[in-house]
C-alpha positions as CSV (number, residue, x, y, z in Angstrom):
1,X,-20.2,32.6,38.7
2,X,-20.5,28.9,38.3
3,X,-23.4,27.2,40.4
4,X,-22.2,24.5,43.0
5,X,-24.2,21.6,44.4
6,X,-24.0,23.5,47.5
7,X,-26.1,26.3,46.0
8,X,-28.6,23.6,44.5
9,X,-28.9,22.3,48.4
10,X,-29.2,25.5,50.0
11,X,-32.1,26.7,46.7
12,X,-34.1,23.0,47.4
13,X,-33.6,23.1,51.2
14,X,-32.0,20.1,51.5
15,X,-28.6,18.7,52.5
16,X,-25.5,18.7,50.0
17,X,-25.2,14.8,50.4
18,X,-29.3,14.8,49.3
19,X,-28.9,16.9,46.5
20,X,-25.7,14.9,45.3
21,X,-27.5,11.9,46.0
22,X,-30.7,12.8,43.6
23,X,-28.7,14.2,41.0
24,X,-26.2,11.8,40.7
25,X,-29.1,8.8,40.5
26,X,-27.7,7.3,43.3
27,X,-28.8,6.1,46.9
28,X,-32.1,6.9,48.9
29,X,-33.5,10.2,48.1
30,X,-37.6,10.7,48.4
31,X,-39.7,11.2,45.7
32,X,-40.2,15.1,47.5
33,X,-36.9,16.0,47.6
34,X,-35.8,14.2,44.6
35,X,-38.5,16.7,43.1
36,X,-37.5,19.7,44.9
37,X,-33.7,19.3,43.9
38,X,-33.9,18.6,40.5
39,X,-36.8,21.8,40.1
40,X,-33.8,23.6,41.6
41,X,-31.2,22.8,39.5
42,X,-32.9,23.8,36.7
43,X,-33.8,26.9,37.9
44,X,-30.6,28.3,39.1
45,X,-28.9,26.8,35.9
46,X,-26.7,24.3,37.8
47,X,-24.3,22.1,35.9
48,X,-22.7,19.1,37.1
49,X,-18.8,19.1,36.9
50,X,-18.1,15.8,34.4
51,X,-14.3,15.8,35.1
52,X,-14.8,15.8,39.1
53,X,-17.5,13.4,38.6
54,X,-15.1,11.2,36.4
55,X,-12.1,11.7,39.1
56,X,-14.9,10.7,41.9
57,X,-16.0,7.5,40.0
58,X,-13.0,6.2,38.1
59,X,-14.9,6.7,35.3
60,X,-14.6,8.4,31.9
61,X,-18.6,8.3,30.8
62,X,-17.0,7.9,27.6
63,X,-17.1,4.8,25.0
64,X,-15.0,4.0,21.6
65,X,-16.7,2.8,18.7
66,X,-14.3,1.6,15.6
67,X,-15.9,0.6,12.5
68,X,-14.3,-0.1,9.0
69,X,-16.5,2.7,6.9
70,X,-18.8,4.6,8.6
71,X,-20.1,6.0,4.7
72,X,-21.9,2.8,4.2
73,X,-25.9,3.0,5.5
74,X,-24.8,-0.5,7.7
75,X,-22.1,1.1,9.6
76,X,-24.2,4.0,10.0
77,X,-26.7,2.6,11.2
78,X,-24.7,0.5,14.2
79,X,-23.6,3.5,15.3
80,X,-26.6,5.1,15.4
81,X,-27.8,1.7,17.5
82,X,-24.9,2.3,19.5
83,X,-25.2,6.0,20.5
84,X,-28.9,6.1,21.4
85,X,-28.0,3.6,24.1
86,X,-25.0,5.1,25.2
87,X,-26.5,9.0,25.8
88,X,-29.6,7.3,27.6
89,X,-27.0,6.3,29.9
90,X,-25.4,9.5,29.9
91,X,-22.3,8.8,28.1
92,X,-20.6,9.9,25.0
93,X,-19.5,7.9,21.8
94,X,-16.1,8.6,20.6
95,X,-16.4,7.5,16.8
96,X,-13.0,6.0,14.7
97,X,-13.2,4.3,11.4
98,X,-10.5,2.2,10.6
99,X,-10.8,2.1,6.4
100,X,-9.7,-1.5,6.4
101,X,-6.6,-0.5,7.9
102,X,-4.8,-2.6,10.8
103,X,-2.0,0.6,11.1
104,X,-4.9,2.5,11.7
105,X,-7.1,0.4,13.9
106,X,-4.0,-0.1,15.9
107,X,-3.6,3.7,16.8
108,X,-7.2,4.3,17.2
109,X,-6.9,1.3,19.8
110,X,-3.8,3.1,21.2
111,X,-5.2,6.4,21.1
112,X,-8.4,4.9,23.1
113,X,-6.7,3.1,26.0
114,X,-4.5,5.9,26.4
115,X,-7.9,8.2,27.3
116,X,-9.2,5.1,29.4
117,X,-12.3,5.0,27.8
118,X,-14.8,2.5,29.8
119,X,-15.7,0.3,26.7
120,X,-14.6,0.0,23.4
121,X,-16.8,-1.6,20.1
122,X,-15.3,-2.5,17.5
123,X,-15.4,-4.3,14.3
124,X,-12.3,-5.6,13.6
125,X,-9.8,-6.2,10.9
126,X,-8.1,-9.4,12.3
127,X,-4.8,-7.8,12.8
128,X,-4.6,-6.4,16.0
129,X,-5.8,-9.2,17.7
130,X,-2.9,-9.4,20.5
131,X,-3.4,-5.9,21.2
132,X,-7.2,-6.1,21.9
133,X,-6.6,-8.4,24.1
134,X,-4.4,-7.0,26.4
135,X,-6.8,-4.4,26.7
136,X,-9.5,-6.5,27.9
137,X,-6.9,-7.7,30.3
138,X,-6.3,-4.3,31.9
139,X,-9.9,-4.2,32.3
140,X,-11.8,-2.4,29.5
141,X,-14.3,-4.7,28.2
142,X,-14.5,-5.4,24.5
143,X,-17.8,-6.1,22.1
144,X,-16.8,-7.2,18.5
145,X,-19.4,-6.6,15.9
146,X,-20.3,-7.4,12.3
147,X,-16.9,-10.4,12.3
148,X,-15.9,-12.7,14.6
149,X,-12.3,-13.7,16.2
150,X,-12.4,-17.1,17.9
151,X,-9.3,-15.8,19.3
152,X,-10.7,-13.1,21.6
153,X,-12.8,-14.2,24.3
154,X,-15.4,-11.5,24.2
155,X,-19.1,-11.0,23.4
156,X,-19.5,-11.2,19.5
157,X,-22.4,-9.4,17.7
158,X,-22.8,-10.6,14.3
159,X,-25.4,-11.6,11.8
160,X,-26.1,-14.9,9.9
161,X,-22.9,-14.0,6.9
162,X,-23.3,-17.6,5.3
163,X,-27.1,-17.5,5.3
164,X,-28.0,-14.6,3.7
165,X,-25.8,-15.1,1.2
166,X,-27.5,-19.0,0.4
167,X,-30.7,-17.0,0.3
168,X,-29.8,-14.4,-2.4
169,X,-27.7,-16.9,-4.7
170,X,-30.5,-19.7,-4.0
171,X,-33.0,-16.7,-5.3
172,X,-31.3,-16.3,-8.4
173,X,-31.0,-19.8,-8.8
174,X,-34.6,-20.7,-8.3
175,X,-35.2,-18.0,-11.2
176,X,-33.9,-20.2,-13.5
177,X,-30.0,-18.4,-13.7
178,X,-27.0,-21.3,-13.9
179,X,-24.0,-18.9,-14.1
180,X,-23.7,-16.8,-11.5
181,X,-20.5,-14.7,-10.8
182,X,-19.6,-13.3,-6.7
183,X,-17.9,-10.0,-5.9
184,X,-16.7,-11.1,-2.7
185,X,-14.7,-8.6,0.1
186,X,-11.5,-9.1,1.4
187,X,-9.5,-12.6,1.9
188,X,-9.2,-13.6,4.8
189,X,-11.9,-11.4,7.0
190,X,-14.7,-13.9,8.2
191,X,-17.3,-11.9,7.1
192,X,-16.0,-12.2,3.2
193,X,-15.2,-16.1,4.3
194,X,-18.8,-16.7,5.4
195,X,-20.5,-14.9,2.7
196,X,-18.3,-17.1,0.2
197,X,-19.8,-20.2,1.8
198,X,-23.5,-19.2,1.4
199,X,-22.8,-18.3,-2.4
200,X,-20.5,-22.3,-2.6
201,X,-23.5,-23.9,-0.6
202,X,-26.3,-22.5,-2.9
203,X,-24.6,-23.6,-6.1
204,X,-23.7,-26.9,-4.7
205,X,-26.8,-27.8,-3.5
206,X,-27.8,-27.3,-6.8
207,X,-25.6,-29.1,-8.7
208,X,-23.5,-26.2,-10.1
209,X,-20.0,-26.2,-10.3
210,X,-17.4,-22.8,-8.8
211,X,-16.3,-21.6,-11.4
212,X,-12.8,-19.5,-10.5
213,X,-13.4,-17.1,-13.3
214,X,-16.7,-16.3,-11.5
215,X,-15.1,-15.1,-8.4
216,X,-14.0,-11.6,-7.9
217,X,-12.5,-9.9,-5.2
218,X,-13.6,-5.9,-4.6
219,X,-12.2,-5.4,-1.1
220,X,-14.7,-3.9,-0.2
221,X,-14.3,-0.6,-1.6
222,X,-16.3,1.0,-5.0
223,X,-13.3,1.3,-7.4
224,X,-12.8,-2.6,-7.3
225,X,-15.8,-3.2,-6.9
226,X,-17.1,-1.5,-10.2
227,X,-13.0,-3.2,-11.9
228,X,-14.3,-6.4,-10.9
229,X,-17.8,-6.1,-12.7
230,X,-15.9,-4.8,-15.6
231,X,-14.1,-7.4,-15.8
232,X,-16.7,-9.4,-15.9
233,X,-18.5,-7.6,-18.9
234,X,-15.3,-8.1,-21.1
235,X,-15.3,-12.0,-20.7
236,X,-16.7,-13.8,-24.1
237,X,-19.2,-15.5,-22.0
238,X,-20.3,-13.2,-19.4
239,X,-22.4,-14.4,-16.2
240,X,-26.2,-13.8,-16.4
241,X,-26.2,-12.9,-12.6
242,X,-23.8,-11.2,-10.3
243,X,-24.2,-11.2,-6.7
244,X,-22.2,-8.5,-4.4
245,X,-21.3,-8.8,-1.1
246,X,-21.3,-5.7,0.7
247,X,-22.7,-2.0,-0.1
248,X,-19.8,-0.1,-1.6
249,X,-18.6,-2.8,-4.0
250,X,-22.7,-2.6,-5.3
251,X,-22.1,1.1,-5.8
252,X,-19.2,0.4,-8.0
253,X,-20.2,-2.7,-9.8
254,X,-23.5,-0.7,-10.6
255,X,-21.3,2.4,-12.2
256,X,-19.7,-0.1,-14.3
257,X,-22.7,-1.7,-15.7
258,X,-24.3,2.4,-16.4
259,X,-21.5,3.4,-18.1
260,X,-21.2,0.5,-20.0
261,X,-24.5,0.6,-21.0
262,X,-25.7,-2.7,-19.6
263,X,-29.3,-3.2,-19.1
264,X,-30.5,-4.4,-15.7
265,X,-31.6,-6.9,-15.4
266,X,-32.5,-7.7,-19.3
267,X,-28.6,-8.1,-19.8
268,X,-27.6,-8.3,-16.4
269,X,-29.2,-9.8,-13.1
270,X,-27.4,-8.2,-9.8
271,X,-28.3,-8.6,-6.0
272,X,-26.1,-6.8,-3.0
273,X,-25.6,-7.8,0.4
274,X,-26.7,-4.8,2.4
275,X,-29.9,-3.1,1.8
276,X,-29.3,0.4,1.6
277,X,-32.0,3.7,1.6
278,X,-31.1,3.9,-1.7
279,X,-32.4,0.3,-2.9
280,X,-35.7,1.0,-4.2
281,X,-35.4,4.3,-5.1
282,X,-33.1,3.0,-7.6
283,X,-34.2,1.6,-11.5
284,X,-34.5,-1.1,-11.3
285,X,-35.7,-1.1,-7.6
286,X,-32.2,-3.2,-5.8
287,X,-32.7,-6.9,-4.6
288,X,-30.3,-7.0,-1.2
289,X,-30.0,-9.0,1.9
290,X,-31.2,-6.7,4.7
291,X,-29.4,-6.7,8.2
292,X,-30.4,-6.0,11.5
293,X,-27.9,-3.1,11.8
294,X,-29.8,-0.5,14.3
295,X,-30.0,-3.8,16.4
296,X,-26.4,-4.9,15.9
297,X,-25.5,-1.7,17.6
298,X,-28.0,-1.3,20.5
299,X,-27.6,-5.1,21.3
300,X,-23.5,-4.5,21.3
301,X,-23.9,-1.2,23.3
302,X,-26.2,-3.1,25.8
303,X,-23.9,-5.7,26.3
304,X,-21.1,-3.4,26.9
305,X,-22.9,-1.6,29.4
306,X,-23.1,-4.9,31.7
307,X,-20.0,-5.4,31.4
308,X,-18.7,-2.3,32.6
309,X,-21.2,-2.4,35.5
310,X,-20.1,-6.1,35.9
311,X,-23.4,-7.0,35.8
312,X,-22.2,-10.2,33.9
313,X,-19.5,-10.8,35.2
314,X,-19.6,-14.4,34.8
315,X,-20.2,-14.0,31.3
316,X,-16.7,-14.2,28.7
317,X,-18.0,-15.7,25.6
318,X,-21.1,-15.2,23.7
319,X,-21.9,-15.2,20.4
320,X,-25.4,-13.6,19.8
321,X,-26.2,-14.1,15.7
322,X,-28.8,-12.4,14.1
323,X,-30.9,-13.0,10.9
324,X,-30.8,-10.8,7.6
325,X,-33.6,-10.9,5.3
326,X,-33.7,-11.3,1.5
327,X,-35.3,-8.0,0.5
328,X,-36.5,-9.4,-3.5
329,X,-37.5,-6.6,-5.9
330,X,-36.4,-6.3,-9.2
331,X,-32.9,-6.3,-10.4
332,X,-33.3,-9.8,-10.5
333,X,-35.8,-9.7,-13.3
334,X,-38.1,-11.7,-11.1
335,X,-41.0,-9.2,-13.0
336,X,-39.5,-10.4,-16.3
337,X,-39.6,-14.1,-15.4
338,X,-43.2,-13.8,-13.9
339,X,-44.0,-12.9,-17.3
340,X,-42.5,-15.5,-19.5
């Protein structure tokens, strides 16, 4: 038979209210009986009933998390940032990824608010924008992370786009490189906006010139990511450098240089944005621009948490931007130019 709180009081020798009291972390309870009732919980096997817990507190214990691609090692990681807060305070992460898509997103967002989850994360795609907030207005807070809306009066958990992208471009620049091509994401989202800036700002400051045939778009996604670098390989003048701006599109634009034979970085120089496990395992060892992921998803997880428990209340708007880091190793050639 299923153990009760009553049997938990009656094996402690305490009152029910005590017992419900030390186990649900709530209200006075002594250290003693605190001691006694948990030391009998355990023993007879008791476990608490979520649902009548849920019912008693208006509360789910549950949080959505919707992300573009969890595949990618950045995603993965804000989630893991995410879900290490949320089981320490006892609740569970419902995961959704969106691939890019706003038909998707939308019926993830749906699908969420329909199981009145307390608190949703998400990194958007820009096209649900009405919909996210009417649920903030029918009081499920909101975190955005990894691309801002101005739109969407939330907290926003984002890093430094524009840059780490200045960094990596002005690091193939300060090599000595002049034509430098971009495999930028998809139009329109702010993250592929700001990271376009960096890469305009590092060639202007330096006197270079945008070149349109330069810039490619991969969408984010390998395939076009590795056409894009082909289609830079077939040009008569190719660029010396490419620089990539998220994970996937690396993958793919690194396929197409191996199976086109193109030596890296003798005949070509490439640097990602995102700084994988895989980076220096591969050869050459991968120069990326490392983000704070893990802390992109604990800081967004803590955040939501105070707003749930209204502990913020005040608080509508922040934006909380964090630095990435220019990881340089060698697929720059910066060996190579160390020994010219």
């Amino acid at each position: 038979m299923r153990k009760t709180l009553k049997d938990v009081a009656k094996k402690a020798g305490v009152s029910v209210a005590v017992a419900g009291r030390a186990l649900g972390n709530y209200g006075y309870v002594s250290e003693e009986n605190k001691i006694k009732v948990l030391k009998a919980a355990q023993r007879i096997g008791y476990k608490p009933d979520i649902l009548a817990r849920s019912l008693r507190k208006k509360k789910t214990y549950s949080i959505g998390v919707i992300v573009s691609d969890v595949t990618t090692s950045f995603f993965t990681s804000v989630v893991r940032g995410v879900e290490d807060v949320a089981i320490q305070s006892g609740y569970n992460v419902t995961l959704c990824n969106s691939d890019e898509s706003s038909e998707k997103e939308r019926g993830y967002l749906e699908e969420l608010y329909k199981r009145k989850v307390d608190g949703i994360i998400i990194s958007p795609t820009n096209k649900n924008i009405a919909y996210i907030k009417k649920i903030i207005r029918e009081g499920i807070p909101v975190v955005l992370v990894d691309r801002k809306i101005d739109e969407i009066d939330t907290t926003q958990v984002v890093v430094d786009n524009e840059w780490g992208s200045y960094e990596a471009v002005k690091h193939l620049i300060n090599l000595g490189y002049r034509r430098i091509g971009v495999i930028n994401g998809l139009k329109g989202i702010r993250t592929s906006d700001e990271r376009f800036a960096g890469y305009r700002k590092a060639l202007e400051e330096s006197g270079l010139k945008i070149e349109p045939q330069l810039v490619k778009y991969g969408d984010f996604r390998m395939e076009k990511g590795k056409k894009a670098m082909i289609e830079f390989l077939k040009m008569k003048n190719i660029p010396e450098a490419v620089f990539v701006t998220n994970e996937v599109m690396t993958i793919g634009a690194l396929l197409a240089l191996r199976e086109n034979r193109v030596k890296i970085p003798d005949e070509m120089k490439i640097v990602g944005f995102d700084d994988p496990v895989w980076a220096p395992l591969i050869q050459p060892p991968l120069t990326a621009v490392r983000q704070p992921a893990y802390s992109i998803g604990t800081i967004a997880s803590q955040v939501l948490f105070q707003k749930m428990n209204r502990t913020n209340r005040n608080q509508k708007h922040e934006e909380i931007v964090l630095k990435p880091k220019l990881i340089a190793r060698e697929s720059c050639g910066e060996k190579l130019m160390e020994k010219v």
